[in-house]
N, C-alpha and C positions, 0 to 999 in steps of 0.2 A: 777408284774402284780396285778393288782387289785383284790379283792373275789367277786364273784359275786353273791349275795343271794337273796332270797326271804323271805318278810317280813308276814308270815300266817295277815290276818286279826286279830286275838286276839293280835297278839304280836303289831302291830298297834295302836288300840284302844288302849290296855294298856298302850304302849310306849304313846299317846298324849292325854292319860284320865287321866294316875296315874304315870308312872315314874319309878325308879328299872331299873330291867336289859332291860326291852324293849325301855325302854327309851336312857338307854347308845348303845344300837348299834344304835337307831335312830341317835345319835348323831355322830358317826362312821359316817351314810351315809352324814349327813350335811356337815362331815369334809371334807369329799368324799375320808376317808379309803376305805370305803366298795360302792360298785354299789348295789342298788338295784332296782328291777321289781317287776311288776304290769302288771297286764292282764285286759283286760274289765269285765270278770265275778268278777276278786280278786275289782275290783274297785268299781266294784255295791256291794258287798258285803259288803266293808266297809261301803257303804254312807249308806247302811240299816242298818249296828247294830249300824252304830256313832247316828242314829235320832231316835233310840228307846226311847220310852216314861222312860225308866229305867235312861235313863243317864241324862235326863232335862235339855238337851240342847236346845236351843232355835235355827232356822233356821239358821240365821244371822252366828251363831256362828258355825255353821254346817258347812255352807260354807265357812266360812275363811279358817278351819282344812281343808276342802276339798282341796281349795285353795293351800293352803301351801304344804300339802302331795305332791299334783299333780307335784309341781315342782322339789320334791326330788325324783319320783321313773319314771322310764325308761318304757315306756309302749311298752308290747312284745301281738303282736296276736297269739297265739298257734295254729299250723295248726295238730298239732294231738289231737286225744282224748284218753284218759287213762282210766282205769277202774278196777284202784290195788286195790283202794278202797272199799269194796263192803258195807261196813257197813255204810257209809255217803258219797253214790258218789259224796257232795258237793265239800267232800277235792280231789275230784281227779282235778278239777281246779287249785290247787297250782301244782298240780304234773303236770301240763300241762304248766303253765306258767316256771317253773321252767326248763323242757324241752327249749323249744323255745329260754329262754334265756341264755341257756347253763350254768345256774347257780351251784355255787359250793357247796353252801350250802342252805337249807330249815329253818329256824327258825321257832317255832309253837309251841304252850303248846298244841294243840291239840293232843289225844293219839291214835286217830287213825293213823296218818299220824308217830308217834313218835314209835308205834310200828314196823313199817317196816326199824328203824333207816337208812336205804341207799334206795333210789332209782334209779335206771342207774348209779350209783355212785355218785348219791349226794347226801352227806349227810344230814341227818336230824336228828336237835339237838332242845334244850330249850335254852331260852333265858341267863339263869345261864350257862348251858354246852358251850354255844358259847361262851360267854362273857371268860371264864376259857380257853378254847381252843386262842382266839382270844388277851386276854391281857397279 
């Protein structure tokens, strides 16, 4: 059976700005080792920190990445809402997407989400800790 994870936002951006370990399980999902999901909120999320003025990208090039992503991740609507989070209830959208799509594992350099390392039982690791777990 396939793994089923969720890609946090950071580990995203990093995996298609810079490369490293976010990048190799991106490439995991292209080989389609790994399934992964996406929510409407984890979606909107990306397309605002991909076009922040920090990363000087230009539109065009926005939307390709958008393009592209879109075809690699499985879009799930989360019909609960979570609220483990309390410290940045942004991240509890991965924990919600994650939910829904019955995923096995969480990826995320975020430490909010990283210190609860399990949620419902799934796990949530770093892009290095998966990569070491997964190769």
């Amino acid at each position: 059976m396939i793994e089923r994870v969720i890609l946090d936002t950071n580990v995203m951006i990093s995996a298609v700005l810079f490369g490293g370990k976010p990048r190799d399980i991106l490439r995991l999902v292209i080989q389609g080792q790994i399934d992964a999901f996406t929510s409407p909120a984890l979606d909107r999320e990306f397309r605002d920190v991909l076009t922040r003025p920090k990363f000087n990208l230009d539109l065009e090039d926005c939307f390709t990445i958008f393009k592209e992503v879109e075809t690699l991740l499985t879009m799930v609507f989360p019909k609960y809402t979570v609220t483990a989070v309390q410290a940045d209830p942004d991240d509890n959208a991965v924990l919600e997407c994650a939910l829904e799509s019955e995923a096995d594992t969480i990826i995320t350099g975020d430490p909010h989400l990283l210190d609860l390392s399990e949620f419902e039982s799934i796990r949530i690791l770093t892009p290095t800790a998966y990569i070491k777990r997964h190769g």
